[in-house]
N, C-alpha and C positions, 0 to 999 in steps of 0.2 A: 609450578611455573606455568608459563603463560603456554599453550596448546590451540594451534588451529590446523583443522582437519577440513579439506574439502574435499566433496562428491556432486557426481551430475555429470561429470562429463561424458564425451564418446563421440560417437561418429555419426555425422547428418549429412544429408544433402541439400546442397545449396537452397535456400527457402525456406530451410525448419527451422526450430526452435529446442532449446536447449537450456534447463535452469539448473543452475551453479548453487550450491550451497557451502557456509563454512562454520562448521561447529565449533564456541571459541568453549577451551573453558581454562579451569587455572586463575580467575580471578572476577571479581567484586566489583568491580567500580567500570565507571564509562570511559572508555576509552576512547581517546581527540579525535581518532577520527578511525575508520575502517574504510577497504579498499578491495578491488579488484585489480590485477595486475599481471598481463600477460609477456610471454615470451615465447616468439615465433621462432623457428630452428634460423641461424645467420643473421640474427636483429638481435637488438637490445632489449632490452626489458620494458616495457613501457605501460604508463596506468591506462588501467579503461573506464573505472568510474567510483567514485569516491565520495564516503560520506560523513561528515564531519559531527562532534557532537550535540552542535543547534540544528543540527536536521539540515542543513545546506546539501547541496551534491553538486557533484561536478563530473564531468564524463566527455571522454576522448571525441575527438571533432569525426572522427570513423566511425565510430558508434552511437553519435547523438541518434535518438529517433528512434533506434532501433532494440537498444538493450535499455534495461531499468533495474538500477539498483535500490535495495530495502534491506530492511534488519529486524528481527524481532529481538527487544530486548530481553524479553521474557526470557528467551531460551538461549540468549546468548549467540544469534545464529545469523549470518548475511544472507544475502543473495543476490542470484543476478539473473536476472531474464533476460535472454539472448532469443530476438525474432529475427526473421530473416536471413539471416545466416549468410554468410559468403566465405569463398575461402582460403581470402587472406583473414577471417578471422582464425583459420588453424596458428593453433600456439598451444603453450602450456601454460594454463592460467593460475596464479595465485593469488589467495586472502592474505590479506594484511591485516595490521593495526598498529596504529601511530602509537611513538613514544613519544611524539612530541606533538606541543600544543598549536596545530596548523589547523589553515583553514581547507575545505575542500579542494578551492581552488589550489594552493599551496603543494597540497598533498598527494593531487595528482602527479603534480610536476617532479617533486622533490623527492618523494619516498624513495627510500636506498634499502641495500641490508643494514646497514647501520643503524637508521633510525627507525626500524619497525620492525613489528612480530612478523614471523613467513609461515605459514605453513607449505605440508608438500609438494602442492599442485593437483592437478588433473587435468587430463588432455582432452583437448577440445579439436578435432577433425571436421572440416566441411570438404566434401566431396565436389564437384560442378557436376 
């Protein structure tokens, strides 16, 4: 079955940098779209940045500019570069991967438990 494992997180302070990976495996074929997706302790879940399988991306209006999301297919593996740091980016961040056939815009928006893979998370602290 489908399997995603993220690593990278921890504790920064304000101004650092921080990269995210999520090791997918479990399966063969390209998947619609993969994701970044965080949840701050008292907030809802919400996407940070998302990558569709024409290469499109899409990414939260807080984190324009500042994170950048990629994938190596090769290995099956995302990622996410977090510059600058602040911290209300503190949350627990999760990988996705869409079961459905969305665009990045789409998928930022929309991804639920429902329609995507989760893996566990990993926690992401920014200090001031």
């Amino acid at each position: 079955q489908v399997q995603l494992v993220e690593s990278g997180g921890g504790s920064v302070q304000a101004g650092g940098s921080l990269r995210l990976s999520c090791a997918g495996s479990g399966y063969t074929y390209t998947m619609p779209y993969m994701g970044w997706f965080r949840r701050a302790p008292g907030k809802e879940r919400e996407g940070v940045a998302v990558i569709d399988s024409d290469g499109s991306i899409s990414y939260a209006d807080s984190v324009q500019g500042r994170f950048t999301i990629s994938q190596d297919n090769d290995k099956n593996t995302l990622y996410l570069q977090m510059n600058s740091l602040k911290p209300e980016d503190t949350a627990m961040y999760y990988c996705a991967a869409g079961r459905v056939r969305w665009t990045a815009f789409q998928a930022l928006r929309y991804t639920s438990q429902y329609n995507a893979y989760w893996g566990q998370g990993t926690q992401v602290t920014v200090s001031s």
